[in-house]
C-alpha positions as CSV (number, residue, x, y, z in Angstrom):
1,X,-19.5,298.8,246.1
2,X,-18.5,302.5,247.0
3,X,-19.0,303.1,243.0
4,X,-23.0,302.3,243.1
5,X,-23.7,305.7,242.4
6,X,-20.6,307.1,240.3
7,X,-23.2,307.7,237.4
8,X,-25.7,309.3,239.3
9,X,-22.8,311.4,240.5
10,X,-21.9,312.1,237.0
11,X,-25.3,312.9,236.0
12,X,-25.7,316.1,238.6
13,X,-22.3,316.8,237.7
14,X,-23.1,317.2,234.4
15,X,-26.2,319.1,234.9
16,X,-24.2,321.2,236.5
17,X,-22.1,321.8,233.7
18,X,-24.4,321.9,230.9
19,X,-25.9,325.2,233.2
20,X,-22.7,327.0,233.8
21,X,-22.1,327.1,229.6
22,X,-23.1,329.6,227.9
23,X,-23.8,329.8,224.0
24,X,-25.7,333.0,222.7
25,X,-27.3,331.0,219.5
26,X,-28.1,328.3,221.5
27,X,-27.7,328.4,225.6
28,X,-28.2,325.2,227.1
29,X,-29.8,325.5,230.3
30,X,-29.8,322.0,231.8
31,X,-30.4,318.6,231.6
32,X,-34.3,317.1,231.3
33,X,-35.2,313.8,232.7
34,X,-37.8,312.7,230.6
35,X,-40.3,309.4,230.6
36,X,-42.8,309.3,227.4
37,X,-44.1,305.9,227.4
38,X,-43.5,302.3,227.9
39,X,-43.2,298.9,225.9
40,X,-44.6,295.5,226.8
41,X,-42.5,292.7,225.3
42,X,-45.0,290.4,224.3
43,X,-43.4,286.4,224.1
44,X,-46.4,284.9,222.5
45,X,-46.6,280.7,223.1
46,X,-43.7,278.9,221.4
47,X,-45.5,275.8,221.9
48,X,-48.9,276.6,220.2
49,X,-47.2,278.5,217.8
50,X,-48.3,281.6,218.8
51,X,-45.8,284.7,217.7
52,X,-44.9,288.0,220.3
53,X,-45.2,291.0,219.9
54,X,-44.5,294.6,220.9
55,X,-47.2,296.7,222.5
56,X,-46.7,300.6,223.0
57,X,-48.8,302.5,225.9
58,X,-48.2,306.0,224.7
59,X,-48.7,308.5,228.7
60,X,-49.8,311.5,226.4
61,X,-53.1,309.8,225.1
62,X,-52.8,307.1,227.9
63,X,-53.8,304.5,225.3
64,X,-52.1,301.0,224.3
65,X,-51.5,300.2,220.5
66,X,-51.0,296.8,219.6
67,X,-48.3,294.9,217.3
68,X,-46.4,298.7,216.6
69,X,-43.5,296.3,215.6
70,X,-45.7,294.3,212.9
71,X,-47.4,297.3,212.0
72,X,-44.7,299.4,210.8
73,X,-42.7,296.8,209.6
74,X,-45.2,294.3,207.9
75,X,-43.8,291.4,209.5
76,X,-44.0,289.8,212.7
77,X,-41.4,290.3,215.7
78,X,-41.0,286.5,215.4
79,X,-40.9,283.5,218.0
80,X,-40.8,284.2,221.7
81,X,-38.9,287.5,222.3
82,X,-38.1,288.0,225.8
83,X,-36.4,291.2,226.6
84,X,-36.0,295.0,225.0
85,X,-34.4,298.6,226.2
86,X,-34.4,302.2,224.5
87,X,-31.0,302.9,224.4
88,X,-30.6,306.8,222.7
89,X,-32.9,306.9,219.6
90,X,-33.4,303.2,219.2
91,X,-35.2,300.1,220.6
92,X,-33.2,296.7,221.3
93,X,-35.3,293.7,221.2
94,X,-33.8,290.1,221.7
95,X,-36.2,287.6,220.1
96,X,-35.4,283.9,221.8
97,X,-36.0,281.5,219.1
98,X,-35.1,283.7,216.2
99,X,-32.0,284.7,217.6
100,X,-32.2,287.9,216.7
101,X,-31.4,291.3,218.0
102,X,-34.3,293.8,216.0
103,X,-32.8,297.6,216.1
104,X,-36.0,300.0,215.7
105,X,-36.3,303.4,215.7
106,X,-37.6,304.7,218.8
107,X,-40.8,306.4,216.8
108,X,-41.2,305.1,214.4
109,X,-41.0,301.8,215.1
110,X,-39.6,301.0,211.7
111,X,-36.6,298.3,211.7
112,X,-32.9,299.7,211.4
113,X,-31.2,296.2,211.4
114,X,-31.9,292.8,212.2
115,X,-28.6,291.4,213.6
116,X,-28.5,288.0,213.6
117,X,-26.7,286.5,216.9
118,X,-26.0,283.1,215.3
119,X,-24.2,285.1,212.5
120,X,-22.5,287.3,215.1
121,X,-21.5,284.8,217.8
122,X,-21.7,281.3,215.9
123,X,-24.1,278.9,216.1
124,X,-23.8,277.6,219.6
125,X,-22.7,280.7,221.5
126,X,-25.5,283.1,219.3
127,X,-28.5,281.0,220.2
128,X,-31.3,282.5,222.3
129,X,-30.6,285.6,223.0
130,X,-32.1,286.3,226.0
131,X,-31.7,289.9,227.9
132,X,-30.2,293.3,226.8
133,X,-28.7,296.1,228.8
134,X,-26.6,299.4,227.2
135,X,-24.2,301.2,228.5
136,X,-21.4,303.5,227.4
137,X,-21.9,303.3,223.3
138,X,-22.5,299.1,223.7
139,X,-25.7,297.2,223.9
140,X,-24.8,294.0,225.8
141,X,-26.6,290.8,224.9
142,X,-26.5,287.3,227.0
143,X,-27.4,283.9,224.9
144,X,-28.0,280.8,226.2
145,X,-24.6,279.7,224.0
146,X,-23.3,281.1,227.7
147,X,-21.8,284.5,225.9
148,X,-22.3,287.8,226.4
149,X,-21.5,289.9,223.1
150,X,-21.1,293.5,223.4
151,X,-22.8,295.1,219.9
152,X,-21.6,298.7,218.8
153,X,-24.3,301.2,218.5
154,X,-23.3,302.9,215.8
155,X,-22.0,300.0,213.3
156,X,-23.6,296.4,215.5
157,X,-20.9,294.7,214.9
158,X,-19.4,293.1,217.5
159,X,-17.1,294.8,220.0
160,X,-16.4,291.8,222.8
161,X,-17.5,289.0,223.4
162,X,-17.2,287.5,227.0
163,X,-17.4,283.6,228.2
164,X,-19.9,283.3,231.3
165,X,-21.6,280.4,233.0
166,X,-24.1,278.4,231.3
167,X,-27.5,280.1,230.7
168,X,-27.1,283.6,231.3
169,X,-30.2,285.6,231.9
170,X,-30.4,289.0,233.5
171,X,-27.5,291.7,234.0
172,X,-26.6,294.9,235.6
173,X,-23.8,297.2,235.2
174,X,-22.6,298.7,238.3
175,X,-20.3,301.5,238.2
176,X,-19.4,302.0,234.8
177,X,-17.4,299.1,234.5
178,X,-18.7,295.9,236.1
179,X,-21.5,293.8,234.2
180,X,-22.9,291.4,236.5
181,X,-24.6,288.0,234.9
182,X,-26.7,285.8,236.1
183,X,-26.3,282.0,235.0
184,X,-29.4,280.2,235.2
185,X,-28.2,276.7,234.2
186,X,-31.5,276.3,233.1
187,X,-33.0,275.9,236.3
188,X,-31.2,272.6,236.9
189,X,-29.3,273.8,239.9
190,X,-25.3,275.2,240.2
191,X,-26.4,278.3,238.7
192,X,-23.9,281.5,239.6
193,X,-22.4,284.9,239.0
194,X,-20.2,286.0,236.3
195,X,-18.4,289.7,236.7
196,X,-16.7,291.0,233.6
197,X,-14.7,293.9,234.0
198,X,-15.4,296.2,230.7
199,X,-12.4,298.0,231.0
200,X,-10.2,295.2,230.8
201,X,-12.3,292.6,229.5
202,X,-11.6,289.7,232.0
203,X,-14.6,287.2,233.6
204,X,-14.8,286.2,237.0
205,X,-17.3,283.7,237.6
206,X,-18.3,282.8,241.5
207,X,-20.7,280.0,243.1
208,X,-22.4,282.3,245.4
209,X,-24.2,280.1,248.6
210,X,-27.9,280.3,248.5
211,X,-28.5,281.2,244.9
212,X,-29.2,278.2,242.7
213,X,-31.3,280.0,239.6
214,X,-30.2,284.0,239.5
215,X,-32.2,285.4,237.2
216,X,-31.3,289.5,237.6
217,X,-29.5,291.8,239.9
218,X,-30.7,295.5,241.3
219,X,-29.4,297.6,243.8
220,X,-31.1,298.6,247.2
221,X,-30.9,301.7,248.9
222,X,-28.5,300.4,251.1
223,X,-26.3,300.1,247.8
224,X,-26.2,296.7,248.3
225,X,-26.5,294.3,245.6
226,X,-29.9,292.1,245.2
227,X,-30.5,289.0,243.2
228,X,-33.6,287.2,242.1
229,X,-33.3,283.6,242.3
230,X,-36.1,281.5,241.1
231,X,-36.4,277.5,241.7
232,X,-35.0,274.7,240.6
233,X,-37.0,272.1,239.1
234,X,-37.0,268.2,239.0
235,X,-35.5,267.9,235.0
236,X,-37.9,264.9,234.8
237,X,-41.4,265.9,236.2
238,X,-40.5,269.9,236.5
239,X,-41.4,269.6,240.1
240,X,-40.0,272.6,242.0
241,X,-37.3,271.6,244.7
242,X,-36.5,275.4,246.2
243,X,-38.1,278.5,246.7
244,X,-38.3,281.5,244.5
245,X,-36.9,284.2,246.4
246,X,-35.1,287.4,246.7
247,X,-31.6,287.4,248.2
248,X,-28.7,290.2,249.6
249,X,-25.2,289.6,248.2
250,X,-22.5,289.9,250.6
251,X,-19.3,292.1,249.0
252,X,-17.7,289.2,248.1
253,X,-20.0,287.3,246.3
254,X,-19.5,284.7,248.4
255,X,-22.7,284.1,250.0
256,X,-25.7,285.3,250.5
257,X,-29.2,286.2,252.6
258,X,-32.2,285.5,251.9
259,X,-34.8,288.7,252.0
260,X,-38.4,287.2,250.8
261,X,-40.2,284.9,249.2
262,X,-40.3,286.7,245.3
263,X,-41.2,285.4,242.0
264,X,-41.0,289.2,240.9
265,X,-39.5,292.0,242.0
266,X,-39.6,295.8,241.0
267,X,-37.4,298.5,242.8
268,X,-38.0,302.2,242.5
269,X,-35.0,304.4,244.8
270,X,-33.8,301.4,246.2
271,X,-36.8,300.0,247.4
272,X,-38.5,297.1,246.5
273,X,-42.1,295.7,245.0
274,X,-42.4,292.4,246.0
275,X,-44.9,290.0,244.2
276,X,-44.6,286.4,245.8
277,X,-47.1,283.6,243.2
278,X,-46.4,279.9,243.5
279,X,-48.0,278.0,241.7
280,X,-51.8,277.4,242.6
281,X,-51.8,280.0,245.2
282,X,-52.9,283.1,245.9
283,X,-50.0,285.8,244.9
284,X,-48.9,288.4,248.0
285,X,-47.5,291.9,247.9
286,X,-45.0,293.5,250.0
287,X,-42.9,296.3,250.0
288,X,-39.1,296.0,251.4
289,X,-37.0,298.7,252.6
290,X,-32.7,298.0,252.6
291,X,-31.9,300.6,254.9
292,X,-34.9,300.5,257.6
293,X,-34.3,296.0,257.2
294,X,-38.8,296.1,257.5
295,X,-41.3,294.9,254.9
296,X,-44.9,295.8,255.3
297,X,-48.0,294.5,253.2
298,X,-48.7,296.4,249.9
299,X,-52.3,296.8,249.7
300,X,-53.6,297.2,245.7
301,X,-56.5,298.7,245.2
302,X,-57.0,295.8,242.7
303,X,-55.0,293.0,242.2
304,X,-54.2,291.2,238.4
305,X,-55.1,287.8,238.5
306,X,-52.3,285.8,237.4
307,X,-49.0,287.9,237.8
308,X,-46.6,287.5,235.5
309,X,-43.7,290.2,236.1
310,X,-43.5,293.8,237.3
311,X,-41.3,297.1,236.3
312,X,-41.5,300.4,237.4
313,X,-40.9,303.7,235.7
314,X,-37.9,305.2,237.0
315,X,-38.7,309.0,236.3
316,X,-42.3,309.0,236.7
317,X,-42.8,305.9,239.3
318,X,-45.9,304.8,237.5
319,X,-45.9,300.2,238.6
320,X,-46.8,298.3,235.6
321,X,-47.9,294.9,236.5
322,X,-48.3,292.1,234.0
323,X,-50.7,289.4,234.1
324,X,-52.4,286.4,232.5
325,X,-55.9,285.9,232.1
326,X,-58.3,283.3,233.1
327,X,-58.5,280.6,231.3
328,X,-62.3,279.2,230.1
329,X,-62.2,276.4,232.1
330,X,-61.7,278.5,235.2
331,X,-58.6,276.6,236.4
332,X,-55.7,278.7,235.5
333,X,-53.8,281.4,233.4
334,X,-55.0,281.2,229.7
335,X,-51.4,281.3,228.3
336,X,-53.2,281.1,224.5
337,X,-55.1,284.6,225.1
338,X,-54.0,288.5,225.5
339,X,-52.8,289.1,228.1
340,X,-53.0,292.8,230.2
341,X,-51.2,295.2,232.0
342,X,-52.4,297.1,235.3
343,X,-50.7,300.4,236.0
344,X,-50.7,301.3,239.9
345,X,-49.4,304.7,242.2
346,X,-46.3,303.4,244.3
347,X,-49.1,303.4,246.9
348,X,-51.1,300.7,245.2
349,X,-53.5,302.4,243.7
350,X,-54.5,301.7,240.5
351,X,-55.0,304.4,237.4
352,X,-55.1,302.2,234.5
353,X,-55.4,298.8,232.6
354,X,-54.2,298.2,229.5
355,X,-54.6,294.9,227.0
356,X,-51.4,293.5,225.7
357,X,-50.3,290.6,223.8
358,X,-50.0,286.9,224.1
359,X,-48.0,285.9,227.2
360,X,-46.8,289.3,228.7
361,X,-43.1,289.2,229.9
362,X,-41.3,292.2,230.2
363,X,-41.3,296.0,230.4
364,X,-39.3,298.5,228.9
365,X,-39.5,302.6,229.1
366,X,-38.9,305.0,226.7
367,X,-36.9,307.0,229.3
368,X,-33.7,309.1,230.2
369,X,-32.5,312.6,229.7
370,X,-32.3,315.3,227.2
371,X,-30.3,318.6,227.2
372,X,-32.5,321.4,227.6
373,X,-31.8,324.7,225.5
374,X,-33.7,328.3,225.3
């Protein structure tokens, strides 16, 4: 755990070094962290039919454009994607049901390769691919085959492929070297952690006490690491039998402690966004420090009404929260209809909403850093 920060390290030590040369044609006088925009994976509704898309809020004209996948590509992004990253000059989108991995080109939007995970990983380890992370030239990909394949930038073909548990969901490298997975089991219970080790390509997989349905890791300021861990249901009636919550790994991975009721969480310098909505109730907003152990209320200045998932910006800390709409009948989320996206100040104030696409599930920003010359 003493690694948590070895790239951020890396990072001012770079900057530092980019500064110190010296080129008369072209002097490069630092590195830029930059944050132009962010992308809404839209899932659509598998059952009614109803494809996803990819929706585009652009921060220079502060405007949402709708379907920039389908527009620039004449076809649609397909059935239920779930998850998508920028990742140097391209977009990664996994599409669930298509299983499918669409490379785009960060502006243009225009399709550089569809990889097909079935194709890459066989038919039962390349189905439903579910979420994507990059790191070090490889864009990591879990399916519910219970793989994670690890696709080359450059060429996408595959470079490893790694065994985890069963349903694989969310993932975090830590340190360079460690990609931690969390195995859902579908959220029938048993669910655990797997730890590959990308330098010598061995799995470690560990029932951790307390979580039952991981669904993603991040790291507090306390450089601890956190997991979500929704509930499991009755496979029958669907009934919940735990709690959705947030929980703090000990070292080990042996067991862990819970932190606060959470269907969603969003963490911005190590602290954490807390958005807590069973079902039929009200949803409640906290904030959580690590290193001070406190939470206190978070107080928006307007509240979505049906949450649905929250991210936040990490250069420019702008809090995008998802949300369904109301349905006709009064009595729920319409999970047919747009859906929208409110934009908040880490205080809770809100600047902006914007409309999205059917059935709103994850955020993505078109963020990092650029070298900066005269």
């Amino acid at each position: 755990m003493k690694k948590l920060f070895f790239r951020l390290t890396m990072l001012v030590v770079a900057t530092a070094l980019f500064t110190a040369c010296d080129n008369d044609d072209n002097p490069i006088t630092g590195i830029q962290l930059y944050s132009e925009g962010a992308f809404i994976v839209n899932s659509g509704n598998m059952t009614n039919k109803i494809d996803g898309s990819l929706t585009f809020v652009d921060y220079k004209t502060n405007k949402a454009t709708q379907k920039v996948f389908q527009t620039a590509n004449g076809v649609s992004l397909g059935n239920t994607p779930n998850d998508g990253l920028v990742y140097g000059n391209k977009i990664y989108v996994a599409v669930d049901q298509e299983n499918t991995v669409e490379v785009l080109d960060k502006t243009t939007f225009k399709r550089l390769k569809q990889i097909k995970t079935t194709e890459l990983l066989g038919t039962t380890e390349g189905k439903s691919p579910r979420h994507v992370v990059a790191d070090n030239g490889k864009v990591y990909v879990s399916t519910f085959g219970g793989v994670v394949a690890a696709i080359d930038t450059v060429d996408f073909k595959l470079a490893a492929k790694y065994k985890v548990g069963n349903y694989p969901e969310g993932m975090l490298v830590v340190s360079g070297n460690s990609l931690f997975v969390a195995n859902s089991n579908y959220g029938k219970g048993g669910g655990n952690i797997s730890v590959i080790n990308l330098d010598n390509g061995s799995v470690t997989t560990k029932d951790v006490k307390g979580v039952n349905n991981p669904q993603g890791f991040y790291i507090g300021n306390d450089r601890r690491l956190y997991v979500l861990d929704w509930a499991t249901y009755d496979p029958n009636t669907w009934a919940a039998l735990t709690e959705n919550n947030l929980r703090r790994l000990n070292t080990d991975l042996s067991t862990s402690e819970k932190v606060a009721d959470a269907n969603y969480v969003a963490v911005f310098k190590g602290v954490f966004m807390i958005i807590n909505a069973p079902y039929g109730k009200e949803a409640t907003y906290s904030i959580y420090s690590p290193t001070e152990n406190a939470t206190k209320s978070w107080d928006l200045t307007d509240k979505v009404e049906f949450p649905c998932g929250a991210k936040i910006d990490p250069v420019r800390g702008n809090v995008f929260i998802m949300s369904y709409h109301k349905s006709q009948d009064g009595n729920g989320p319409d999970y047919n209809a747009d859906g929208y996206v409110n934009l908040y100040k880490i205080s809770g104030t809100k600047t902006a909403t914007y409309n999205v696409g059917v059935g709103p599930v994850a955020v993505f920003f078109n963020a990092g850093f650029r070298v900066v010359t005269e």
